[in-house]
N, C-alpha and C positions, 0 to 999 in steps of 0.2 A: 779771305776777301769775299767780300757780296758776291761778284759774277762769278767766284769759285764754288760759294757755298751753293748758289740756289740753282737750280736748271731751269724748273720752273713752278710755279704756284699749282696747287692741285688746289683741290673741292677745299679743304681746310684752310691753305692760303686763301683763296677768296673770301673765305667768312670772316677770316682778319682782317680782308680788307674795308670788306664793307660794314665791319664790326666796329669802322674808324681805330684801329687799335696798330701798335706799331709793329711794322713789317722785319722779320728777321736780316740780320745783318748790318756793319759798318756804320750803325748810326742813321741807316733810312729810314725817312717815316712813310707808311704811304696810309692817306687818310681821304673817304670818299667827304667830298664840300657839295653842297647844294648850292644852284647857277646861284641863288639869291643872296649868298653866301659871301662871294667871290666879291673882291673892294671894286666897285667901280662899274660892275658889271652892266647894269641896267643903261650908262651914259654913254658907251662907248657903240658907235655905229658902226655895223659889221659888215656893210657890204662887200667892202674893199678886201676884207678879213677871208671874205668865203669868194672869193675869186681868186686871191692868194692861193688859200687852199685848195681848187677844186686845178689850179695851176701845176702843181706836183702830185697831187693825188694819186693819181695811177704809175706814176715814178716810185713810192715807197715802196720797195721789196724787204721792208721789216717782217719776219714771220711772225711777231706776235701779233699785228696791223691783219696780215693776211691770212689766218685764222678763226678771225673774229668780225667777217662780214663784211671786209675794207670793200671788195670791189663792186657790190650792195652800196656803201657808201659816198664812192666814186660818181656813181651811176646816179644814186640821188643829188649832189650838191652840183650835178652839170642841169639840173633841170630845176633846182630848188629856186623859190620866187622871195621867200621870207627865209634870210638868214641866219635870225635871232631862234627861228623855230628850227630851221635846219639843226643848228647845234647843239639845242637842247633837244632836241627826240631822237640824238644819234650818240651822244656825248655822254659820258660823266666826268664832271670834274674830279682829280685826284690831287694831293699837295703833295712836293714832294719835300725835304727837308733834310738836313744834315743836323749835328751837333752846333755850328757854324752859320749864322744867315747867307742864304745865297746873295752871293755877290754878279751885279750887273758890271758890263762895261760894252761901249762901242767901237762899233767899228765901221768904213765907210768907203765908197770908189772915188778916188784922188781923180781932180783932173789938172795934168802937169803941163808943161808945153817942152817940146821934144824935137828931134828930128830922126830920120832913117839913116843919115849921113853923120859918121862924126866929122865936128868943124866948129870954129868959134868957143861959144861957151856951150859946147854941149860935147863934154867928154866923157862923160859917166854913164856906162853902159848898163841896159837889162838884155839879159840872158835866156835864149831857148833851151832847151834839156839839151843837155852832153850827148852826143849822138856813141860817144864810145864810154856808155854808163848804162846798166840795163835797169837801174832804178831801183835795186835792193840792195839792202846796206848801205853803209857810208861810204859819199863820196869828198869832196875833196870839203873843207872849212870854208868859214865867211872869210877869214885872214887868209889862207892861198889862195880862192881867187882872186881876193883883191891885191893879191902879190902877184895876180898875172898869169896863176892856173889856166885861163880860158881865154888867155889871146892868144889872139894868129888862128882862130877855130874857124870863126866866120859863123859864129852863132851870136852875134848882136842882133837883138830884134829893134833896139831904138834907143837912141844915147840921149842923157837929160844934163841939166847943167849944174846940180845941185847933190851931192850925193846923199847929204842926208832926205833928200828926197828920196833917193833910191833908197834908201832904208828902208822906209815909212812906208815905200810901194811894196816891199815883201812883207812888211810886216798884215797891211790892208790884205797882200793876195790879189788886186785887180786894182787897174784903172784906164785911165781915158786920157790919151797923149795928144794934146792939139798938136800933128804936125807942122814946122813952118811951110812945109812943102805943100801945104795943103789937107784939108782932113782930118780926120780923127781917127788915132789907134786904139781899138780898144783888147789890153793886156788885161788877159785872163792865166789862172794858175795851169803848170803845165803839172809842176813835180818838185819836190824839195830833194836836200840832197843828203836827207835821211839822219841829220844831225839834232838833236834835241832842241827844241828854243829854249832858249834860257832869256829873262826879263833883263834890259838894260836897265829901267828905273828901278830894280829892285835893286839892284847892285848900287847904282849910284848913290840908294839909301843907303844901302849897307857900308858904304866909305863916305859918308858923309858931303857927299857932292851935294844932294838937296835933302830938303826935310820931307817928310813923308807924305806932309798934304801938298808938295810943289812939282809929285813926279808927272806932270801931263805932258803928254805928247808936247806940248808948245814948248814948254821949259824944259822939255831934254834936245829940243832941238836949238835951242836959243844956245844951249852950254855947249852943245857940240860944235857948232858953226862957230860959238865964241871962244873954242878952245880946240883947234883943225888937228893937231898932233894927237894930244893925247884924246880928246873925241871921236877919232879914228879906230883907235885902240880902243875905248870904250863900247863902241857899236861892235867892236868883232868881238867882246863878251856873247855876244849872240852868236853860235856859230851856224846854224841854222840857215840855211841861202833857198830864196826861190826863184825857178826857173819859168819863165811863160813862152803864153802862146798868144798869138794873134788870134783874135775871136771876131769871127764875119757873121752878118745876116745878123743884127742887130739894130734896133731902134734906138733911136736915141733917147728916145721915152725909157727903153728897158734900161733896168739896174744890170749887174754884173751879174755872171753865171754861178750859180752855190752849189753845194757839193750834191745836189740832185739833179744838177743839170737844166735846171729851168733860172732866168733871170729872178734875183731877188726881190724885193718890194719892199720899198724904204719904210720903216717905221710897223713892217707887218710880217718880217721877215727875222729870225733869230738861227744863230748858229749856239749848236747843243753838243751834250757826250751821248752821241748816241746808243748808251752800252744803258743810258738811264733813259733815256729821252727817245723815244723812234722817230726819226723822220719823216715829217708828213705832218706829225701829230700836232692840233692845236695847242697854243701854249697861252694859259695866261699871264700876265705879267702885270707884278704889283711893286714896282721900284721908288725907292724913297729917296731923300737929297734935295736938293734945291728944284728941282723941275722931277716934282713926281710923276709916275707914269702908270698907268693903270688903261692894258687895251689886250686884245687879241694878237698873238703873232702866229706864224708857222712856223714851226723844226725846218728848216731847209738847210742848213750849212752846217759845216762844223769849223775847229778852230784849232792849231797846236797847242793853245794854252787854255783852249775849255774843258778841263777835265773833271768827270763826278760832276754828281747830281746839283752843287751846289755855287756850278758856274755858267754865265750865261749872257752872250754875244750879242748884242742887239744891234740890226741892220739900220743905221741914219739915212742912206741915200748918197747921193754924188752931189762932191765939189767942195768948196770951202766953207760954207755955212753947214752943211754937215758933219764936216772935218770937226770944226768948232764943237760942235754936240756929244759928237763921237769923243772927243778928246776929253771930253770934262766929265764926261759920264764914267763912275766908280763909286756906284751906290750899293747898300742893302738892300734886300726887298724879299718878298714871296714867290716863290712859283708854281704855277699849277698843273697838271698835265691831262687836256681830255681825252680819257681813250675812250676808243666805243665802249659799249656796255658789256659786248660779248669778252673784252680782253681782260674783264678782270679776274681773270683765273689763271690767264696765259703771263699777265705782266710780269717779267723780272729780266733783269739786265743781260745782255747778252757777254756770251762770253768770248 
């Protein structure tokens, strides 16, 4: 495997790199591109891009990042006035590429309507961590809890009415519970319960439940609600379960917390493998499909099912017109990665 093979790029690795010539391993290409190069580059307004970024900045404890000048860099984009120049005199773009186009897809923070009490139509619980689970290794399946593993615990954080709702909320990782009681929760991830995700639409392909261009979020949930028995059984093909937490000191302007600990940023924000990708790191993005996409995001997240160089999460924002985006989005496209200029002798995947 790539993070087996390399440790890290010495003086020779870099001259491949910058030789644009393809990087050893698994089918990685790693090729320097000039900003002018990049689809799109010149149309896209960065403001928002380099506020994003200067927002988790000092949060990346990537050693390749912190080797190569990061905190130099930090330091400049909290005081940078032009963006466009910030990124190019600190940046090189790199491509990165598989055998396989990289495949885009979205993801988004739900806002459900809920209560702290169960009653009425709100019987379907979300889950804080297992207080007697120390979080390594497997704990219990999606089908024993929902056979009743975790009642009588007293770790309900907020009961919804919908369960395929509560799917769709572990699957997201976060969202925003209008209480009837008043208010808004907003569930952030606490901890999973160590089980692999495994794709329901994939499966559904695979037995013929839909055809391959009808697995969206909307029409697996339409088949599930239109089908309560065995749709039950179908979502615990997932066995995968996630646990939250109530997340305070939040604005309602901010998106949900990503796995650096800063709120995300709709449309600027991308969850990566960060074994290819370091956190922090500018990403371009050049996605095809019906609503092409070509703009600046950040590494800030990651995902159970973003793995390798040739997958990649992109942040829509909160609520249903998001939802919408996020669901339909499962495009090809390019991606680029800028690292500073110092890294490119240190870049290879961590192991």
């Amino acid at each position: 495997m790539f993070a087996g093979c390399l440790q890290r790029l010495g003086a020779l690795g870099a001259a491949v790199l910058l030789m644009g010539q393809p990087s050893l391993g698994n089918g990685l290409i790693s090729e320097r591109v000039a900003f002018e190069d990049l689809p799109g580059w010149h149309a896209d307004s960065l403001d928002t891009a380099l506020s994003t970024f200067h927002r988790s900045c000092e949060r990346s404890k990537d050693r390749r990042l912190q080797q190569a000048g990061w905190a130099e860099i930090c330091a400049n984009a909290a005081k940078a006035d032009d963006a466009r120049a910030f990124f190019e005199d600190h940046f090189q773009p790199v491509k990165l590429s598989t055998k396989k186009p990289v495949l885009f897809t979205g993801y988004y923070e739900p806002e459900l309507v809920g209560s702290r009490q169960r009653g009425g139509q709100f019987q379907h619980p979300i889950y804080r961590k297992p207080t007697d689970w120390g979080g390594k290794g497997k704990w219990r399946s999606r089908a024993e809890i929902d056979a009743g593993a975790m009642t009588g615990k007293g770790l309900e954080l907020a009961w919804l009415a919908d369960p395929v709702e509560v799917f769709f909320l572990h699957i997201q990782g976060s969202g925003r519970i209008r209480l009837t009681e008043g208010g808004v929760l907003r569930a952030g991830f606490s901890a999973s319960n160590g089980h692999q995700y495994r794709s329901v639409g994939t499966e559904m392909i695979r037995r013929g439940l839909l055809a391959k261009h009808q697995a969206s979020a909307g029409k697996i949930k339409k088949w599930v609600r239109d089908n309560p028995v065995s749709g039950r059984a179908m979502l615990q093909h997932n066995p995968r379960y996630i646990f939250f937490r109530e997340v305070t000191n939040l604005s309602d302007a901010a998106g949900p917390i990503g796995a650096m600990s800063v709120p995300l940023s709709s449309m600027r924000s991308v969850a990566v493998d960060p074994k290819y990708i370091p956190l922090g790191s500018p990403v371009w993005v050049s996605k095809q499909g019906d609503t092409p996409l070509q703009r600046l995001m950040i590494a800030q997240d990651v995902g159970a099912a973003i793995k390798g160089p040739h997958r990649a999460d992109i942040f829509y924002g909160s609520g249903k017109g998001a939802g919408d985006s996020a669901g339909r989005t499962k495009n090809p496209g390019e991606i680029y990665v800028l690292l500073p200029k110092q890294a490119l002798a240190t870049f290879a995947p961590r192991n």
